[in-house]
N, CA, C and O atoms as a printed pandas DataFrame, in Angstrom:
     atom_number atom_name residue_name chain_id  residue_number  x_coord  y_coord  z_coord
0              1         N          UNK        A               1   33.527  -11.994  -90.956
1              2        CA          UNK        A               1   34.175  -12.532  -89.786
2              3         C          UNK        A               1   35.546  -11.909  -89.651
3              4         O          UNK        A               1   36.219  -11.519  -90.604
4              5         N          UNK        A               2   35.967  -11.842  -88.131
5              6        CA          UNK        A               2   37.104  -11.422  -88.409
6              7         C          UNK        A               2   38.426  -11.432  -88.873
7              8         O          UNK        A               2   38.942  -12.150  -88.017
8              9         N          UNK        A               3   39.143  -11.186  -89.489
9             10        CA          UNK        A               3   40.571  -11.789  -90.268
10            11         C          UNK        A               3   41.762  -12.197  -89.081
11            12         O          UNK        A               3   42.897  -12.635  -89.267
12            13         N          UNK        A               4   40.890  -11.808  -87.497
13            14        CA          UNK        A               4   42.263  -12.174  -86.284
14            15         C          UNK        A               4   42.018  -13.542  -86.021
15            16         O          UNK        A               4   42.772  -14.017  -85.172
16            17         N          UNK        A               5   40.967  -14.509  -86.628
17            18        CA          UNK        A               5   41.516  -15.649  -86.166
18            19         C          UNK        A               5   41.652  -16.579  -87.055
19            20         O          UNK        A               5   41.048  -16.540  -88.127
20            21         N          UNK        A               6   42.488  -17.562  -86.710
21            22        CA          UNK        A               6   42.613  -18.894  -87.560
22            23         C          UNK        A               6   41.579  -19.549  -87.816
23            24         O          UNK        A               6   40.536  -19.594  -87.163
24            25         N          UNK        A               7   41.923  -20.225  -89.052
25            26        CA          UNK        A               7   40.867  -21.198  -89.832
26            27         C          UNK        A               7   40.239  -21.915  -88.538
27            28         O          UNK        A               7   39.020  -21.792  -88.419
28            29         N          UNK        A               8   40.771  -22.486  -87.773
29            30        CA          UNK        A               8   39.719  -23.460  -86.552
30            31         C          UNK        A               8   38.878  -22.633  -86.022
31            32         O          UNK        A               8   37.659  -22.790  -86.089
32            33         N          UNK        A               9   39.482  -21.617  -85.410
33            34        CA          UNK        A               9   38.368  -20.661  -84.784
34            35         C          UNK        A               9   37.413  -19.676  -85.549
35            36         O          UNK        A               9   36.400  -19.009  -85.338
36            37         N          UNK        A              10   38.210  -19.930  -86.449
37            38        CA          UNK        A              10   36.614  -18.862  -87.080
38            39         C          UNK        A              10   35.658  -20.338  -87.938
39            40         O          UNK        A              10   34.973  -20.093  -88.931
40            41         N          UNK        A              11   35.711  -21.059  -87.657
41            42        CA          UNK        A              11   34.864  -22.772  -88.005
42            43         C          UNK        A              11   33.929  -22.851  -86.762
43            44         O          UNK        A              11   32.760  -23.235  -86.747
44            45         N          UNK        A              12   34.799  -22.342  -85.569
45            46        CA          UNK        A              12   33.842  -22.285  -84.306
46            47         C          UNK        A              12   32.730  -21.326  -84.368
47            48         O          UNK        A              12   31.523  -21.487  -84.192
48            49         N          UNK        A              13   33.461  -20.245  -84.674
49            50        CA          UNK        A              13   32.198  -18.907  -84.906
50            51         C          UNK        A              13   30.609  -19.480  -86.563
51            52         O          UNK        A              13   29.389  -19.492  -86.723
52            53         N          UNK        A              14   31.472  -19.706  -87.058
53            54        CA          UNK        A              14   30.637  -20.277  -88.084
54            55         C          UNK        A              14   29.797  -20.938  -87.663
55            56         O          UNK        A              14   28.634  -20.541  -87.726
56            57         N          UNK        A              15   30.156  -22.317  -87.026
57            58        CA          UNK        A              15   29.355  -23.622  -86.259
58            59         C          UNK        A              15   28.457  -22.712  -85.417
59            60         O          UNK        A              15   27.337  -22.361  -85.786
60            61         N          UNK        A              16   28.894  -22.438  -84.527
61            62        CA          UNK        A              16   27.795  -21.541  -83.655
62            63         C          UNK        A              16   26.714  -20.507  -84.042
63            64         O          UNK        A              16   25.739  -20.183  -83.365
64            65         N          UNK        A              17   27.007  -20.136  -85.036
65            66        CA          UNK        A              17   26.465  -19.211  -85.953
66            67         C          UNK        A              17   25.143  -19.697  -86.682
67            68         O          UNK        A              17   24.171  -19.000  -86.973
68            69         N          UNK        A              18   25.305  -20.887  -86.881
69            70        CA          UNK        A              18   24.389  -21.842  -87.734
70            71         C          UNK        A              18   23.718  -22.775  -86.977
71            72         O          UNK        A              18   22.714  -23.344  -87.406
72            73         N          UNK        A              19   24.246  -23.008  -85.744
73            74        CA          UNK        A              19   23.271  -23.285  -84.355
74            75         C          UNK        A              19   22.187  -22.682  -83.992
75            76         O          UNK        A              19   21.085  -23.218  -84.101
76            77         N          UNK        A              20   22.409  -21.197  -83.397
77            78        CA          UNK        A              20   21.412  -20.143  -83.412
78            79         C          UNK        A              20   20.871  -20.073  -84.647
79            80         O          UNK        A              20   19.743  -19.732  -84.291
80            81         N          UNK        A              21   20.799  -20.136  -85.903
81            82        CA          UNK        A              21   20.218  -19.652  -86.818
82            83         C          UNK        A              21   19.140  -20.848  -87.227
83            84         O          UNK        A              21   18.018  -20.621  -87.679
84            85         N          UNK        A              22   19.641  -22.036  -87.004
85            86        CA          UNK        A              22   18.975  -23.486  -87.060
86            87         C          UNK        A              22   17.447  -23.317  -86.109
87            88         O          UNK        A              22   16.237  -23.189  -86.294
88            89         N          UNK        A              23   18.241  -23.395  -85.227
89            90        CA          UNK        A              23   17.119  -23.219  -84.116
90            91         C          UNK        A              23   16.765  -21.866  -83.740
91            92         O          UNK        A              23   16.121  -22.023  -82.703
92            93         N          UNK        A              24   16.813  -20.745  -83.966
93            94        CA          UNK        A              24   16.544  -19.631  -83.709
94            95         C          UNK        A              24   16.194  -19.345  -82.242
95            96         O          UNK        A              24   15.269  -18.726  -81.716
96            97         N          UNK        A              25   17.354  -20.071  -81.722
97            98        CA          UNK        A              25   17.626  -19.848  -80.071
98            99         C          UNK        A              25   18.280  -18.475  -79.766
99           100         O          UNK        A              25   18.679  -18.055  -80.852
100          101         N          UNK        A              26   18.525  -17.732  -78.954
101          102        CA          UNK        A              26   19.253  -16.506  -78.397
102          103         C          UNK        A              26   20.464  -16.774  -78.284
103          104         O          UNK        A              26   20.958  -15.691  -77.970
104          105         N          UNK        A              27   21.365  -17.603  -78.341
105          106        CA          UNK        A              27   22.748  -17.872  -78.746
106          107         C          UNK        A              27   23.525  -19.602  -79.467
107          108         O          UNK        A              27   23.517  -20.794  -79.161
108          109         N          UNK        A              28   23.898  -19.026  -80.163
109          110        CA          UNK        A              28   24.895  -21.039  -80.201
110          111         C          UNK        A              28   26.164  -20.595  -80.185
111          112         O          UNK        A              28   26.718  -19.515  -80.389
112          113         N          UNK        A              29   26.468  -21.609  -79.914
113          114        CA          UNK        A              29   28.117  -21.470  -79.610
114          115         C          UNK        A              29   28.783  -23.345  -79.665
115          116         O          UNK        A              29   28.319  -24.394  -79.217
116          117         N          UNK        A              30   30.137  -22.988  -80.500
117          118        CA          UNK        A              30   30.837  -24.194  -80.294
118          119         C          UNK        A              30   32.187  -24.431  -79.640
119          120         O          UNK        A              30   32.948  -23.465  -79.566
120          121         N          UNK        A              31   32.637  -25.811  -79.072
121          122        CA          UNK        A              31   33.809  -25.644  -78.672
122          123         C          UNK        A              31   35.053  -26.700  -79.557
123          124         O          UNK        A              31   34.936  -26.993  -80.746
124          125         N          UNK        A              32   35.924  -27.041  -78.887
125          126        CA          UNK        A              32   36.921  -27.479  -79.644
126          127         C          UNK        A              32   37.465  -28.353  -78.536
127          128         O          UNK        A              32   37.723  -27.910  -77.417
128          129         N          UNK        A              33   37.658  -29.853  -78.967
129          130        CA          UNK        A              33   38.213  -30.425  -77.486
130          131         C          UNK        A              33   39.655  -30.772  -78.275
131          132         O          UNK        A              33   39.836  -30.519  -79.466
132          133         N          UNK        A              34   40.793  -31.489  -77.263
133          134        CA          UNK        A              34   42.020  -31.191  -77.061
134          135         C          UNK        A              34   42.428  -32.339  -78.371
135          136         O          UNK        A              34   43.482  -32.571  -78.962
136          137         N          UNK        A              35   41.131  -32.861  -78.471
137          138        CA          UNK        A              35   41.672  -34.140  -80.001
138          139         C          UNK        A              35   41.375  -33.352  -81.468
139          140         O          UNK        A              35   41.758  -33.857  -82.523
140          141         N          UNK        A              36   40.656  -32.068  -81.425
141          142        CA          UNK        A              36   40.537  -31.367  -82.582
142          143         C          UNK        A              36   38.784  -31.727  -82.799
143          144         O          UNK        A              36   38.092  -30.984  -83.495
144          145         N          UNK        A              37   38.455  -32.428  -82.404
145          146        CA          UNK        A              37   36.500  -32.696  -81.711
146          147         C          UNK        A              37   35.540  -31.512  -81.526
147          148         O          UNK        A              37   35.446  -30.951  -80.434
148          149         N          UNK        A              38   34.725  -31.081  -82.754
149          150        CA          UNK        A              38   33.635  -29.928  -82.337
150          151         C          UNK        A              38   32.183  -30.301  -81.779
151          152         O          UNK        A              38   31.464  -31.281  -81.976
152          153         N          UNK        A              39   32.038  -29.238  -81.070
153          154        CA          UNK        A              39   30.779  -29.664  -80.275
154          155         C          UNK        A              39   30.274  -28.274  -80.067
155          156         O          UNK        A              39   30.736  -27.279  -79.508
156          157         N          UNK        A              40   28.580  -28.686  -81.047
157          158        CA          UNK        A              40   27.762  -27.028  -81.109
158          159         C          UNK        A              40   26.708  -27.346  -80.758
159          160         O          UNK        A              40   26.187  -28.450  -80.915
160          161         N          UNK        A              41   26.202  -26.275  -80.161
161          162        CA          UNK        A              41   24.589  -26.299  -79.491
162          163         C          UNK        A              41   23.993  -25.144  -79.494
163          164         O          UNK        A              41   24.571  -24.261  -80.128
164          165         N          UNK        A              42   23.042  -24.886  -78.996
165          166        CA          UNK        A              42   21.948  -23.424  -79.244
166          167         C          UNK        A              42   21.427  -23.757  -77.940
167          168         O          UNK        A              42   21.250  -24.907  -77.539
168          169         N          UNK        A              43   21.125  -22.406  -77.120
169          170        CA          UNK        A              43   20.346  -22.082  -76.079
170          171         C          UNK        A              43   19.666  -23.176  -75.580
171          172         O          UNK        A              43   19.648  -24.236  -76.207
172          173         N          UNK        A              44   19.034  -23.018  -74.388
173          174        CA          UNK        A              44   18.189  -24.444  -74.083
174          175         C          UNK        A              44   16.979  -23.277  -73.188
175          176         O          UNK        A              44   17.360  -22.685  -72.178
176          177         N          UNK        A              45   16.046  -23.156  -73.545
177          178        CA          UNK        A              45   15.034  -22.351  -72.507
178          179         C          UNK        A              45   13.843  -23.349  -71.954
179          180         O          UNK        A              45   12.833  -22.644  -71.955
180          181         N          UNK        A              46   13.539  -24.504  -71.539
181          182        CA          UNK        A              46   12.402  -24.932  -71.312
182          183         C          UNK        A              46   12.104  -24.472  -69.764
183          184         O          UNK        A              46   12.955  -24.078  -68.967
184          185         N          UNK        A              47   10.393  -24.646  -69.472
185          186        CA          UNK        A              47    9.758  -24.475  -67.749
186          187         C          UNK        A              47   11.506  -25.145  -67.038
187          188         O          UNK        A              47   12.174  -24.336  -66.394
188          189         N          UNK        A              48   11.907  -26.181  -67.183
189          190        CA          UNK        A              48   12.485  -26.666  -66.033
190          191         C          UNK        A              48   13.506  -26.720  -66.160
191          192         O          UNK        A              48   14.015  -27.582  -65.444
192          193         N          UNK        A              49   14.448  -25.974  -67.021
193          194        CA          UNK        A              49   16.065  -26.280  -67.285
194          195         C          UNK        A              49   16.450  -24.798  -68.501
195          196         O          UNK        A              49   15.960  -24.735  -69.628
196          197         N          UNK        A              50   17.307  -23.855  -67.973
197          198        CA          UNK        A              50   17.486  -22.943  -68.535
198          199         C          UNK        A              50   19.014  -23.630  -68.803
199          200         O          UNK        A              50   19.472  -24.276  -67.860
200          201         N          UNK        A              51   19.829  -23.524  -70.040
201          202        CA          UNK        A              51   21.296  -23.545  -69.878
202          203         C          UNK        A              51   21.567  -22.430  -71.085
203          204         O          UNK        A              51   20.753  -21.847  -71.801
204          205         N          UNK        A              52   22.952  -22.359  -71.041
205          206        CA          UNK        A              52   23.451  -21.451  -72.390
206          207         C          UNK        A              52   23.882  -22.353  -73.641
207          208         O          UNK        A              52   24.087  -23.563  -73.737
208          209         N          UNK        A              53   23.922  -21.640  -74.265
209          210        CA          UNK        A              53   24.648  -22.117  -75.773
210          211         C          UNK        A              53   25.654  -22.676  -75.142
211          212         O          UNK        A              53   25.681  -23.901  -75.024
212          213         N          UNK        A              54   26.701  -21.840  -74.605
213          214        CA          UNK        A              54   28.574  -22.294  -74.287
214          215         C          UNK        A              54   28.109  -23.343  -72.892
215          216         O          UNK        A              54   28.969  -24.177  -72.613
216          217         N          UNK        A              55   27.014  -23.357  -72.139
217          218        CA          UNK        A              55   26.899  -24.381  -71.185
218          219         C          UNK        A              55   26.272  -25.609  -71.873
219          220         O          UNK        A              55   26.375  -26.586  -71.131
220          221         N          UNK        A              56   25.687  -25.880  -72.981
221          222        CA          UNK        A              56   25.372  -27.058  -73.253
222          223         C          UNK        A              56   26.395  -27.431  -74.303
223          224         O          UNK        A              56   26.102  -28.516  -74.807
224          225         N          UNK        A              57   27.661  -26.817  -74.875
225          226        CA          UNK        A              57   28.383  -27.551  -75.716
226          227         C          UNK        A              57   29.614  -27.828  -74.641
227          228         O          UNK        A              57   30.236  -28.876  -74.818
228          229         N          UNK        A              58   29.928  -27.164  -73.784
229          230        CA          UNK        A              58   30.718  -27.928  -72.662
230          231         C          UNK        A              58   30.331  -29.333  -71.957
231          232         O          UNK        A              58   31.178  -30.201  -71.751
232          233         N          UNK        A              59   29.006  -29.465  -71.617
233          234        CA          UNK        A              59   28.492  -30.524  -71.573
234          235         C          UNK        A              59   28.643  -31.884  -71.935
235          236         O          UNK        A              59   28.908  -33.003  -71.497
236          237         N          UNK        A              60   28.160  -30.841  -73.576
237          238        CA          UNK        A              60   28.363  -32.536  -74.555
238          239         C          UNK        A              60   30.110  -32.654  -74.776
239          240         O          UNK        A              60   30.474  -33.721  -75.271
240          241         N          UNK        A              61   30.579  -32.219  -74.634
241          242        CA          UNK        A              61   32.242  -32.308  -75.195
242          243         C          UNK        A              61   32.591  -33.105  -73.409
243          244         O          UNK        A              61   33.371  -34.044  -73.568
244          245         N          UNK        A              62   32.277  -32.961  -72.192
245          246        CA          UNK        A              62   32.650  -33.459  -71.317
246          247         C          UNK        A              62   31.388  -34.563  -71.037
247          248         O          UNK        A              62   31.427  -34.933  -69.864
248          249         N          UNK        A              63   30.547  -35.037  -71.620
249          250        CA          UNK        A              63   29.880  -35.906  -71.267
250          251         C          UNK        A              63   30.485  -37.126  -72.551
251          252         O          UNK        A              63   30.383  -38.345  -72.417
252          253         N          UNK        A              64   30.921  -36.633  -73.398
253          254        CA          UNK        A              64   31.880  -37.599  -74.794
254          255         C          UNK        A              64   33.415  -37.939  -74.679
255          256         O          UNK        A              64   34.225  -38.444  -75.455
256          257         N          UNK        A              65   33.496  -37.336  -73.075
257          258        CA          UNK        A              65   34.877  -37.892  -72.766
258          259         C          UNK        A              65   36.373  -36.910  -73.899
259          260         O          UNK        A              65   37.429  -37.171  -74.474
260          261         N          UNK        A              66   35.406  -35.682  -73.605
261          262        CA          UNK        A              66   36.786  -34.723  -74.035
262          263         C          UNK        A              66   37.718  -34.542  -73.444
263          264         O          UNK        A              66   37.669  -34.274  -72.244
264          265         N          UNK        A              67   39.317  -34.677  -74.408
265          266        CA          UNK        A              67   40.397  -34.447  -73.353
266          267         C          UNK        A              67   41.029  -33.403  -72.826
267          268         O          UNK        A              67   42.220  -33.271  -72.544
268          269         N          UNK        A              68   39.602  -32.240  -72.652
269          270        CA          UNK        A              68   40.087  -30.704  -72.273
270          271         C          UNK        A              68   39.725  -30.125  -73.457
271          272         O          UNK        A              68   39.590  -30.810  -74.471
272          273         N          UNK        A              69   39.557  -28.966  -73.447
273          274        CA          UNK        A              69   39.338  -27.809  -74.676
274          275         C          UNK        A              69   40.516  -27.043  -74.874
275          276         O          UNK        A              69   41.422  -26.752  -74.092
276          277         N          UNK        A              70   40.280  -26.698  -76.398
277          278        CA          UNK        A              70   41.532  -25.964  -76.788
278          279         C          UNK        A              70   40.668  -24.560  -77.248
279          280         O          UNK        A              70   41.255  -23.718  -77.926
280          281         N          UNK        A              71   39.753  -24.427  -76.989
281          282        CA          UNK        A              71   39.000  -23.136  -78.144
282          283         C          UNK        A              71   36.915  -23.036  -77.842
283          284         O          UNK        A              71   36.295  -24.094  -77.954
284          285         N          UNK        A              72   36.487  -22.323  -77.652
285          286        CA          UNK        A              72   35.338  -21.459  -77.553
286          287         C          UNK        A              72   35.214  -20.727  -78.440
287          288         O          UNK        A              72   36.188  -20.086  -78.834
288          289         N          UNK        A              73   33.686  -20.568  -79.160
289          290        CA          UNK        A              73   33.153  -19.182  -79.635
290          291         C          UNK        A              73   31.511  -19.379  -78.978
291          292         O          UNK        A              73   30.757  -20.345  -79.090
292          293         N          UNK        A              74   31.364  -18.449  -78.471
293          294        CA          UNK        A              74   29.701  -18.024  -78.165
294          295         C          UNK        A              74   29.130  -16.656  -79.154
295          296         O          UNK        A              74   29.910  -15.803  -79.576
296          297         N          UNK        A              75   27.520  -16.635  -79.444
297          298        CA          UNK        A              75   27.333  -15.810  -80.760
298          299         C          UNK        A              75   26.124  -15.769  -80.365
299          300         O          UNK        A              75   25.460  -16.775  -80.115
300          301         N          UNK        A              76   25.690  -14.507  -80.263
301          302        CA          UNK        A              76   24.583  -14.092  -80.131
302          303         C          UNK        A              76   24.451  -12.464  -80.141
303          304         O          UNK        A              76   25.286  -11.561  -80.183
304          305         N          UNK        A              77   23.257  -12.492  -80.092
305          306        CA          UNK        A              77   22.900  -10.126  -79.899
306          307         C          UNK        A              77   23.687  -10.056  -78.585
307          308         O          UNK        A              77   24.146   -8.917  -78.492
308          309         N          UNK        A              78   23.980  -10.698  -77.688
309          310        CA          UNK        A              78   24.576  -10.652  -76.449
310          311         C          UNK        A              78   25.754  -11.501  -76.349
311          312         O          UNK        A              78   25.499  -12.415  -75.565
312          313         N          UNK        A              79   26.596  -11.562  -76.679
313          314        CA          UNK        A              79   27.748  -12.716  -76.579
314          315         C          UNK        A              79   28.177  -13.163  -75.441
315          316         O          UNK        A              79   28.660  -14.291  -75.350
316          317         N          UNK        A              80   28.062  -12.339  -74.403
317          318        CA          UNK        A              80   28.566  -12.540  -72.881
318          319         C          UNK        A              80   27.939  -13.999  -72.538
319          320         O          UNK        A              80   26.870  -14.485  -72.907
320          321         N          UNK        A              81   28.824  -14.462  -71.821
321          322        CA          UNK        A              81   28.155  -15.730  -71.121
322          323         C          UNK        A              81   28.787  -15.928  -70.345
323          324         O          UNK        A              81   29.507  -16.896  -70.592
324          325         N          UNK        A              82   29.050  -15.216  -68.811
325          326        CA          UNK        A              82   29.628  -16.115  -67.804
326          327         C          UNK        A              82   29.779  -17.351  -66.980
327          328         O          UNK        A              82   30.775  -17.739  -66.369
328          329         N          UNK        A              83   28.558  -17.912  -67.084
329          330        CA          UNK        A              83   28.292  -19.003  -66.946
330          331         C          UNK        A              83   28.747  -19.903  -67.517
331          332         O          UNK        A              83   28.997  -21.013  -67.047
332          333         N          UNK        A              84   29.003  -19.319  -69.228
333          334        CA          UNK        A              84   29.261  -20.683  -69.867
334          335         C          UNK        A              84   30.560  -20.483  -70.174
335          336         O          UNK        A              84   31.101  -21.336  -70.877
336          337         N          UNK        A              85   31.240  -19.470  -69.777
337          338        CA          UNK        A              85   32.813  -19.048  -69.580
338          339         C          UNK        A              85   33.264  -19.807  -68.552
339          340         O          UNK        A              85   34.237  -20.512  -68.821
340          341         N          UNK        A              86   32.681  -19.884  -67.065
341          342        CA          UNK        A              86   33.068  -20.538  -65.959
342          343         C          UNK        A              86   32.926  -22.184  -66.436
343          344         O          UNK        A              86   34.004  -22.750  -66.258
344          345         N          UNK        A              87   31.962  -23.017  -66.949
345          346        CA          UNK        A              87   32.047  -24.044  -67.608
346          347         C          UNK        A              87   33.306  -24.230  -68.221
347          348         O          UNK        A              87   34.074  -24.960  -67.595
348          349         N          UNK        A              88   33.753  -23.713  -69.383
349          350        CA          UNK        A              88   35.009  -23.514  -70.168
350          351         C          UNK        A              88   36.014  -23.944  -69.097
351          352         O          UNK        A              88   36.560  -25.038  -68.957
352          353         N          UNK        A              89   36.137  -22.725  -68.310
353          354        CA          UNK        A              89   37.579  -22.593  -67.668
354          355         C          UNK        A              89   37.285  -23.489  -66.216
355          356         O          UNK        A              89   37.727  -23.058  -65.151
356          357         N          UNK        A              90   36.493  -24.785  -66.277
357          358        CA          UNK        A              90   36.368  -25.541  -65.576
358          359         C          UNK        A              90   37.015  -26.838  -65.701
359          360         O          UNK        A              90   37.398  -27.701  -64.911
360          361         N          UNK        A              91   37.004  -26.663  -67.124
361          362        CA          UNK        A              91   37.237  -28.099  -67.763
362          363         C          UNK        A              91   39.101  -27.711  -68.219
363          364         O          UNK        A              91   40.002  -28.531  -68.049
364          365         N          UNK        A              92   39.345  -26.030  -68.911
365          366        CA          UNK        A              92   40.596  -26.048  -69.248
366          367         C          UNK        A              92   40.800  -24.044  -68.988
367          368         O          UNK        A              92   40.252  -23.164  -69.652
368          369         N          UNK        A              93   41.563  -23.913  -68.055
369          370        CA          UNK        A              93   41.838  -22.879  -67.784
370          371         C          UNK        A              93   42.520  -22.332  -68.825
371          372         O          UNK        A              93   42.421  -21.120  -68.632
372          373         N          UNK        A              94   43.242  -22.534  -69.954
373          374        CA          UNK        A              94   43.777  -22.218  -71.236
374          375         C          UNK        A              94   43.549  -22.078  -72.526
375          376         O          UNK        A              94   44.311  -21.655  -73.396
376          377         N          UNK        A              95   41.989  -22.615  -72.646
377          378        CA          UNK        A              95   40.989  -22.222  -73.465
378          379         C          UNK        A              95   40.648  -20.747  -74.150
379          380         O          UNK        A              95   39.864  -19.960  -73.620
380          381         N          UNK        A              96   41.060  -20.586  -74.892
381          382        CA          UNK        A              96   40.316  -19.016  -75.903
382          383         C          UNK        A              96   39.339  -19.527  -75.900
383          384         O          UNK        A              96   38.978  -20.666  -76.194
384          385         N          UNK        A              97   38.646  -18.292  -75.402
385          386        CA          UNK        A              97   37.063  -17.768  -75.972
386          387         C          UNK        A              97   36.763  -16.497  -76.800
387          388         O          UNK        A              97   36.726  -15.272  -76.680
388          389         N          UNK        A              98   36.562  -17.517  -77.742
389          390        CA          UNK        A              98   35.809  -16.012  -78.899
390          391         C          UNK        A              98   34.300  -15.479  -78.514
391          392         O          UNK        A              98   33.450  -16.346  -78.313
392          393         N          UNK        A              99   33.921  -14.078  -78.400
393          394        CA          UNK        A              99   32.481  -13.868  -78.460
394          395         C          UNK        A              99   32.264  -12.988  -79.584
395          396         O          UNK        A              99   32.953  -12.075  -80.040
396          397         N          UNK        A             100   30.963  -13.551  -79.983
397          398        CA          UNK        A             100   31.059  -13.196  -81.599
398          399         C          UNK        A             100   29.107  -12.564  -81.886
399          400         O          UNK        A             100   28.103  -13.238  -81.654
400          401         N          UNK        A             101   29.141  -11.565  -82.266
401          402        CA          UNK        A             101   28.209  -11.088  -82.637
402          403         C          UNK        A             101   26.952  -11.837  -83.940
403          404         O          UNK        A             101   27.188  -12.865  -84.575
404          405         N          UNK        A             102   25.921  -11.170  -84.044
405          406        CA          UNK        A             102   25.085  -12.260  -85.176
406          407         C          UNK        A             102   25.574  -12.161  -85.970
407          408         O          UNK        A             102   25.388  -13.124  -86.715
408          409         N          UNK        A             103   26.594  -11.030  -86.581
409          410        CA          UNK        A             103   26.921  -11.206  -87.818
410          411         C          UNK        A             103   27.986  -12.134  -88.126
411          412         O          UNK        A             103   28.102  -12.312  -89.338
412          413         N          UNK        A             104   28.713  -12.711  -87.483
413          414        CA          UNK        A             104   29.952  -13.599  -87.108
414          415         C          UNK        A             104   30.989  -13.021  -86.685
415          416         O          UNK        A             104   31.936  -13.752  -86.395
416          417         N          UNK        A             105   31.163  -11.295  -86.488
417          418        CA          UNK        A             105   32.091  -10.759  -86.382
418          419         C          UNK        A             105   32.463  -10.467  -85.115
419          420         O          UNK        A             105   31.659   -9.823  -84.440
420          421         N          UNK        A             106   33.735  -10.866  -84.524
421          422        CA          UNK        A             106   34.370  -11.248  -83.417
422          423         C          UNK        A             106   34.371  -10.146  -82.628
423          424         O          UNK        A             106   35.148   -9.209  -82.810
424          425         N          UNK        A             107   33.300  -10.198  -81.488
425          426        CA          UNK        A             107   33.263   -8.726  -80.129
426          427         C          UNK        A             107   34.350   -8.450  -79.732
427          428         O          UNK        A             107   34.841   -7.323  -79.797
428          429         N          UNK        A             108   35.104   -9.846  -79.070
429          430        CA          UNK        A             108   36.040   -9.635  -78.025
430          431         C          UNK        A             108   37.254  -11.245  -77.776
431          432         O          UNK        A             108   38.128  -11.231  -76.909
């Protein structure tokens, strides 16, 4: 993992890391709400509801009455997630997002 981030955020990359690997979904990703609160999830693919990793842990962190996010990591062969970037910066325009490769090591 990479040595540029702090102990919280590389806990995010970890968490997410072990999401996807749990469930052997195409991405997990966790976030961080404004009380220090993690919230991780893995892909969602069924017939009637596609979401992302970073769109279903925004979810649960704003359906648990989070007071804003302080921090993102999404992790997958593809890290990009605009969707679940626009989620993020819905809830807190000041949010870091880490995107982090399978190996845990930080894309971007």
């Amino acid at each position: 993992m990479s040595d540029e981030l702090d102990a919280e955020d590389a806990k995010l990359v970890t968490l997410a890391r072990s999401a996807r690997a749990r469930t052997g979904a195409a991405q997990g990703a966790a976030v961080r709400d404004g009380d220090g609160r993690t919230y991780v999830a893995a892909s969602v693919e069924l017939p009637s509801l596609a979401l992302t990793a970073l769109q279903v842990a925004v979810a649960m962190a704003v359906s648990s009455g989070a007071p804003g996010l302080e921090a993102a990591a999404v992790l997958g062969a593809d890290p990009t997630d605009p969707a679940g970037e626009q989620a993020v910066r819905d809830v807190s325009a000041s949010a870091v997002i880490h995107r982090a490769n399978l190996d845990g090591s930080v894309a971007s």
